[in-house]
FIVO-931977 format. One record per residue (C-alpha): residue number from 1; residue in three letters; chain; x, y, z. Coordinates in Angstrom, 1 decimal, decimal comma. Each point is the difference from the previous one (the first is absolute). Layout:
% residues N
   k   r c      u      v      w
 NUM Ala A      X      Y      Z
...
//
This chain:
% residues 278
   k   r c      u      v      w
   1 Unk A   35,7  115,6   86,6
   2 Unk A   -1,9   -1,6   -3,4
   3 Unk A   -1,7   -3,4    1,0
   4 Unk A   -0,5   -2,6   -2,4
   5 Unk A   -3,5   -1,6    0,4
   6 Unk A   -1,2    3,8    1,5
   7 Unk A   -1,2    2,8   -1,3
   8 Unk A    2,6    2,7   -0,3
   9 Unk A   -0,3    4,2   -0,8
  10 Unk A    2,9    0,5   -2,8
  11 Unk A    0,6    2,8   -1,9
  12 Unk A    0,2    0,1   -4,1
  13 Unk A    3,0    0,3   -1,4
  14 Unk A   -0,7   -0,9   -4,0
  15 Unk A   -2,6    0,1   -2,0
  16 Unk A    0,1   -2,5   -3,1
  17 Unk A   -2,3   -1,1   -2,2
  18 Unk A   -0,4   -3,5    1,0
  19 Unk A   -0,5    1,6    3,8
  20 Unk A    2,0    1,7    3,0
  21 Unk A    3,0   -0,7    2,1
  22 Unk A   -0,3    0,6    3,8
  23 Unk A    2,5    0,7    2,1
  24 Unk A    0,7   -3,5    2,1
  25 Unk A    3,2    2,0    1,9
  26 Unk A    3,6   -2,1   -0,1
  27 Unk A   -0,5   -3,3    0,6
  28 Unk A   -3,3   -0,4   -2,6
  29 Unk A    1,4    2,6   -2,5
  30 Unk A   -3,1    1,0   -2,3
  31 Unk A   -3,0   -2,0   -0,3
  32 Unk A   -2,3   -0,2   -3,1
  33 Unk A   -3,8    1,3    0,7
  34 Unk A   -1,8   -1,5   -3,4
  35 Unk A   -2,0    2,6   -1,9
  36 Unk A   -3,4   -2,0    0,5
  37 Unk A    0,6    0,6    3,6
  38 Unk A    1,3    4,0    0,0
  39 Unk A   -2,8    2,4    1,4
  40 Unk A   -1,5    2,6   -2,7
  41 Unk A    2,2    3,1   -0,2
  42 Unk A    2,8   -1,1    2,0
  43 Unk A    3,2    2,0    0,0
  44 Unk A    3,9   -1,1    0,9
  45 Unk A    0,8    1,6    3,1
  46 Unk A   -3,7   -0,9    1,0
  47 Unk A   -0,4   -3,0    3,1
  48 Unk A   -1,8   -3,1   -0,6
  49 Unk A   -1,1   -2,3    2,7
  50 Unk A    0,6   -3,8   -1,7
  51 Unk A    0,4   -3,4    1,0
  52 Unk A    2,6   -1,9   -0,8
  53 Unk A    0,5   -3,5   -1,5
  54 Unk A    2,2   -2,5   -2,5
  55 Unk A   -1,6   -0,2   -3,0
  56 Unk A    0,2   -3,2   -1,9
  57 Unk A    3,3    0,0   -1,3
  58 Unk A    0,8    0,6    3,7
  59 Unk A    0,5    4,5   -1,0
  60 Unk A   -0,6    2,5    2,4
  61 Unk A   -3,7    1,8   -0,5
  62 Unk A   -1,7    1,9    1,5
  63 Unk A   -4,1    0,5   -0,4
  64 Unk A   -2,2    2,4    1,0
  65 Unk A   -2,8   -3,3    0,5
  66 Unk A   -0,5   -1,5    3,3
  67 Unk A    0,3   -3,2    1,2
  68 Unk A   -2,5   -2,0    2,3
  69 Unk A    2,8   -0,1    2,7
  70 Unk A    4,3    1,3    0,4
  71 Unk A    2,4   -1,8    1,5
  72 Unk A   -0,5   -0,8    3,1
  73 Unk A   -3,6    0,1    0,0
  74 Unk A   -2,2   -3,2    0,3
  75 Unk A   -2,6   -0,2   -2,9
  76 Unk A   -2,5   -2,4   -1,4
  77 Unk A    0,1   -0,7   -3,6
  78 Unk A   -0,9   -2,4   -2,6
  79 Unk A    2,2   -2,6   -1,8
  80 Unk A    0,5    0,7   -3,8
  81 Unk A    1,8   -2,8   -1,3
  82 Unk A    2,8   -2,9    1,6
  83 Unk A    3,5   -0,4   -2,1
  84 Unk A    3,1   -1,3    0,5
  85 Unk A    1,2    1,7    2,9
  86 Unk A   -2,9    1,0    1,9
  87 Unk A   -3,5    1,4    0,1
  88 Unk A   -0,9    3,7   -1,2
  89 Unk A   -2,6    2,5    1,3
  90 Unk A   -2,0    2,9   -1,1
  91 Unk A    1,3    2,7    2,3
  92 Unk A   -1,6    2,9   -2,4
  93 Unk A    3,6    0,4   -2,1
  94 Unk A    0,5   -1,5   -3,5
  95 Unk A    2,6   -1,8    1,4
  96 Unk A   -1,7   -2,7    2,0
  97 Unk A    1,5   -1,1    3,2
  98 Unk A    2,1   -2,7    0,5
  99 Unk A   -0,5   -2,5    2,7
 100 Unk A    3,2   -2,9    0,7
 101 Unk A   -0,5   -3,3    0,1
 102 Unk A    1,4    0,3    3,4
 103 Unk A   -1,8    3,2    0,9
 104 Unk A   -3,7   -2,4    0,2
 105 Unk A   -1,1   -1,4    2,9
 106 Unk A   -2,2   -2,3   -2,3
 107 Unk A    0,1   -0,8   -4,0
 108 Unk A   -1,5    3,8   -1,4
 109 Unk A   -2,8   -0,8   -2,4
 110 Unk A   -0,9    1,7   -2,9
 111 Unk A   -3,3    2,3    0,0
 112 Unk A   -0,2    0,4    4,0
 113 Unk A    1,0    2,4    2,8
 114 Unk A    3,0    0,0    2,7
 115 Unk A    1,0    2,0    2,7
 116 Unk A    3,4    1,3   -1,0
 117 Unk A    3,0    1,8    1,6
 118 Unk A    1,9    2,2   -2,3
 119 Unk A    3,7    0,5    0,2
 120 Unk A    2,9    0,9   -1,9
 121 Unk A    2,5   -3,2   -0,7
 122 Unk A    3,6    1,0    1,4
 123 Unk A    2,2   -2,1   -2,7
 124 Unk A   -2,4    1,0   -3,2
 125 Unk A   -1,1    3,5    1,1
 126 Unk A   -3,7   -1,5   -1,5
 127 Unk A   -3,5    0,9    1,5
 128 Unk A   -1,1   -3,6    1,4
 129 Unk A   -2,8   -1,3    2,4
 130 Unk A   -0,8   -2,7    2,7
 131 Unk A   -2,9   -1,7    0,4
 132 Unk A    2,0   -1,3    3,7
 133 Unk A   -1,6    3,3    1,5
 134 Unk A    0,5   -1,1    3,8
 135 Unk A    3,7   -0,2   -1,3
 136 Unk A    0,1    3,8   -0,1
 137 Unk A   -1,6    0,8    3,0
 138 Unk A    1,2    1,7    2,8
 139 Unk A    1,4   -2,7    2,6
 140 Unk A    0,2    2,6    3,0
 141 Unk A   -2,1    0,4    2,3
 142 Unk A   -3,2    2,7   -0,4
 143 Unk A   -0,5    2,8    1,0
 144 Unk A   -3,6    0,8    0,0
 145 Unk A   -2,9    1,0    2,6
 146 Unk A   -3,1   -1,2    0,6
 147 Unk A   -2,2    1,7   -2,1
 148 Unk A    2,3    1,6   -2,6
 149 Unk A   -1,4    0,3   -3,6
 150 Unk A    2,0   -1,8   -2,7
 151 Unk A    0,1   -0,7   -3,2
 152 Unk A   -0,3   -3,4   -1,4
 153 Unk A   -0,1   -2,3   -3,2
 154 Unk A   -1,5   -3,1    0,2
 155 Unk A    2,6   -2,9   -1,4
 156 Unk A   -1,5   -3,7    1,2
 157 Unk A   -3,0   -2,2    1,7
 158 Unk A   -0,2   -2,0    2,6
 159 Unk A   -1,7   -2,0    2,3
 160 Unk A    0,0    2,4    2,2
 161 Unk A   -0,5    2,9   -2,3
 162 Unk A    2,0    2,9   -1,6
 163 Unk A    3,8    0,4   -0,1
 164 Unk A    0,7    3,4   -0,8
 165 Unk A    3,1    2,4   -0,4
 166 Unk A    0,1    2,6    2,9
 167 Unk A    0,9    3,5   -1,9
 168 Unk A    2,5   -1,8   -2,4
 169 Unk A    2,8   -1,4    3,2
 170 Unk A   -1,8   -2,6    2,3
 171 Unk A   -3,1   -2,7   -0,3
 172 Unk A   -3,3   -0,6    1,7
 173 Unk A   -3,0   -1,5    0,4
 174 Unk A   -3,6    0,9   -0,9
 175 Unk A   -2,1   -3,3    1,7
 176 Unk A   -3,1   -1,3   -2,1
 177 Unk A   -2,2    0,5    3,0
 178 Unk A    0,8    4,2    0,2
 179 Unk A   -0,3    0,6   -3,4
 180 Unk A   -3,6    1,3   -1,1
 181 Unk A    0,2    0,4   -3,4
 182 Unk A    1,8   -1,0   -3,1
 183 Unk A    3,3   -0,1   -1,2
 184 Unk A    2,6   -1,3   -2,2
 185 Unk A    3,4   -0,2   -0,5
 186 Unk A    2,1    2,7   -1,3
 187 Unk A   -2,3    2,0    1,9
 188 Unk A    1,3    3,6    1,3
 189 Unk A   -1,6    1,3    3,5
 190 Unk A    0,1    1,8    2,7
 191 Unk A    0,3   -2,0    3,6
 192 Unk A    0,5    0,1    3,7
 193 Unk A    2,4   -1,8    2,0
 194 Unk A   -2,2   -2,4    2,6
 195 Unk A    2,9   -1,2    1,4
 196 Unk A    3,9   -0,6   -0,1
 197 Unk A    0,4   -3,5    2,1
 198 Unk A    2,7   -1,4    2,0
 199 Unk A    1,4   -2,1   -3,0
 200 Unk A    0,1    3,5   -2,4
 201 Unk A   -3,1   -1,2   -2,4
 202 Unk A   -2,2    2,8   -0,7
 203 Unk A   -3,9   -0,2    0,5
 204 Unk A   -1,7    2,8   -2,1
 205 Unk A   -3,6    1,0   -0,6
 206 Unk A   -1,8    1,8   -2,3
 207 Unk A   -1,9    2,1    2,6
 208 Unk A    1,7    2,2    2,5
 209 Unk A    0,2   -2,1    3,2
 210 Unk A   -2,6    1,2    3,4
 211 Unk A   -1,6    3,1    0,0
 212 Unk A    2,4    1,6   -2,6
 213 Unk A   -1,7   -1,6   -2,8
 214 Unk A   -3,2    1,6    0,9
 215 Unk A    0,2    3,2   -1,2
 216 Unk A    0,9   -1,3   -3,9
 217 Unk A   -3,0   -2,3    0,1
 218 Unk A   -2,5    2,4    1,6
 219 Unk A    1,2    2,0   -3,0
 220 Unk A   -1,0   -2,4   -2,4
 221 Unk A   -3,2   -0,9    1,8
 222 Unk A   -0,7    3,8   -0,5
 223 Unk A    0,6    0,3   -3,1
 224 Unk A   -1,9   -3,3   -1,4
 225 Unk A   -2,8    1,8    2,7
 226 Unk A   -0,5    3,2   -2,3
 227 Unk A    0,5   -2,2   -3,3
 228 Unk A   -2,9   -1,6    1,4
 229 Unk A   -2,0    3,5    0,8
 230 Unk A    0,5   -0,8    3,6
 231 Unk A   -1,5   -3,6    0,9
 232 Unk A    1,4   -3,3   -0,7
 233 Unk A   -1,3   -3,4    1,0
 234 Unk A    2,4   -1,3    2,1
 235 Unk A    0,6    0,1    3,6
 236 Unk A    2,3   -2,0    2,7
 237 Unk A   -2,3   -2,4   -0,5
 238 Unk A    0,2   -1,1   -3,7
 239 Unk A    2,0   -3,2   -0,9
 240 Unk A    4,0    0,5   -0,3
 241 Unk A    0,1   -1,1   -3,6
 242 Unk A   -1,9    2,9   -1,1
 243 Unk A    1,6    2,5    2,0
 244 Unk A    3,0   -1,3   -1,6
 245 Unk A   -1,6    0,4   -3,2
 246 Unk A   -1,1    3,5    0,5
 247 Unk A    3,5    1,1    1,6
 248 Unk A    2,9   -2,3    0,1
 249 Unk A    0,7   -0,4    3,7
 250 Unk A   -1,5   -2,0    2,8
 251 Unk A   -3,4    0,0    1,6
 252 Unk A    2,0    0,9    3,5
 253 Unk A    2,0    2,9   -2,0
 254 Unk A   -3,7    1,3   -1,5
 255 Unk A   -1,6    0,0    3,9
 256 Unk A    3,0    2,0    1,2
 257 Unk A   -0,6    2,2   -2,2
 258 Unk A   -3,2    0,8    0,0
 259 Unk A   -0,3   -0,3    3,6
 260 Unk A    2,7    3,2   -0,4
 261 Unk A   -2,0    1,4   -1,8
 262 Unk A   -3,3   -0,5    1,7
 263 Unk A    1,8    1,9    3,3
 264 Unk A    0,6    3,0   -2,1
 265 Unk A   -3,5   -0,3   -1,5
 266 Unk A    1,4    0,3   -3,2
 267 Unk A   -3,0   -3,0   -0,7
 268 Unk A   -2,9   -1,9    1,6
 269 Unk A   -0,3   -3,4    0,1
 270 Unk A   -3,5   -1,5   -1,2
 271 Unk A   -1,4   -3,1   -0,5
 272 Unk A    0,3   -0,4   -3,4
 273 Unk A    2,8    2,2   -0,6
 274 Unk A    2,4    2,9    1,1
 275 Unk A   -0,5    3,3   -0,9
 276 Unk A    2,0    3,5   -0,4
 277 Unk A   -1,3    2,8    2,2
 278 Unk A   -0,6    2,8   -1,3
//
């Protein structure tokens, strides 16, 4: 089935000068692929993989360009302008992307970014976004174990500390106090479910939770450990903050680790330092 707002593998059917015609089946009849976006040597009967759009004199295109995010995808982009009916974004298309009046969850200002949600508007058959995000969430309950690697994108801040969107259905929470390192909104990670509570909210974490996440962070101790020809000055003993620094996780994570590491005599622990045996 072709998708507006997806990218779609249609075959060529004309080739004019001003570009091709794709095949967009009985419902979308044949769609218009602009010459400036037609691959070098491409033949009719030959398949293209486009996405496709309304142009703005609201015509079916289709481009072989890619846009920061498809419908119904969450993305974080910057506002271009404000006009009459709404707010429009850079979402990587020279069409920029409209955002309703009633679509923002607060007055969309020129020159800065949102979190979006992309969808395709029933009555207008037009691209659109949200900046409401939690509005297209998923409202059932999760489904997720302890543990589990996901993939997130960082969309607000809190007092408490990051909300983020739990691979593109659910939200959750990274807390201030857990979180070793920088980042920023818009932001595009991979996480670990800490826990799913009683009430459904989400706790994540940027390290794997107990022993698991171990192994990845002896890995990195390693590796910064033969950057370093073998010695580094640090130990269990040296303040959090520059652990941090050094690695992005917590001084409790780093001991764990090389305390795992120590029992394999993978290293020895000195004084000043800790050191790869060889």
């Amino acid at each position: 089935m072709v998708e507006v707002g997806n990218y779609n593998v249609l075959k060529v059917v004309k080739d004019l000068d001003f570009g091709l015609y794709l095949d967009g089946g009985e419902e979308l009849g044949e769609i218009l692929l602009p010459r400036r976006y037609v691959p070098i040597n491409c033949t009719v009967d030959e398949e293209l993989e486009v996405f496709l759009y309304l142009d703005s004199e609201d015509r079916l295109i289709a481009t072989t360009e890619m846009p920061h995010a498809i419908v119904g995808e969450f993305a974080y982009l910057k506002a271009i302008s404000v006009g009459k009916v709404g707010a429009f974004l850079d979402w990587g298309l020279p069409k920029d992307l409209l955002v309703p009046f009633r679509e923002q969850k607060l007055d969309i200002e020129e020159g800065k970014y949102y979190p979006v949600y992309i969808y395709l508007d029933d009555e207008s058959g037009r691209i659109a976004a949200s900046s409401k995000v939690e509005k297209y969430l998923n409202n059932l309950p999760p489904e997720y174990e302890e543990g589990q690697e996901v993939d997130i994108m960082i969309f607000q801040e809190t007092d408490l500390g990051y909300k983020a969107i739990i691979n593109g259905t659910h939200s959750g929470m990274l807390y201030h106090n857990e979180v070793f390192r920088d980042i920023h909104k818009g932001e595009k990670v991979k996480a670990y479910i800490k826990k799913v509570r009683e009430d459904d909210k989400i706790d994540l974490s940027l390290e794997k939770p107990g022993y698991q996440k171990v192994d990845g962070i002896s890995q990195d101790i390693l590796n910064k450990l033969k950057s370093e020809d073998g010695f580094m000055l640090v130990t269990d003993k040296s303040p959090a903050d520059e652990i941090s620094r050094m690695f992005g996780i917590s001084k409790k994570s780093f001991k764990k680790a090389i305390g795992a590491l120590y029992k394999q005599r993978i290293i020895t622990i000195e004084d000043g330092g800790i050191r790869l045996v060889k």
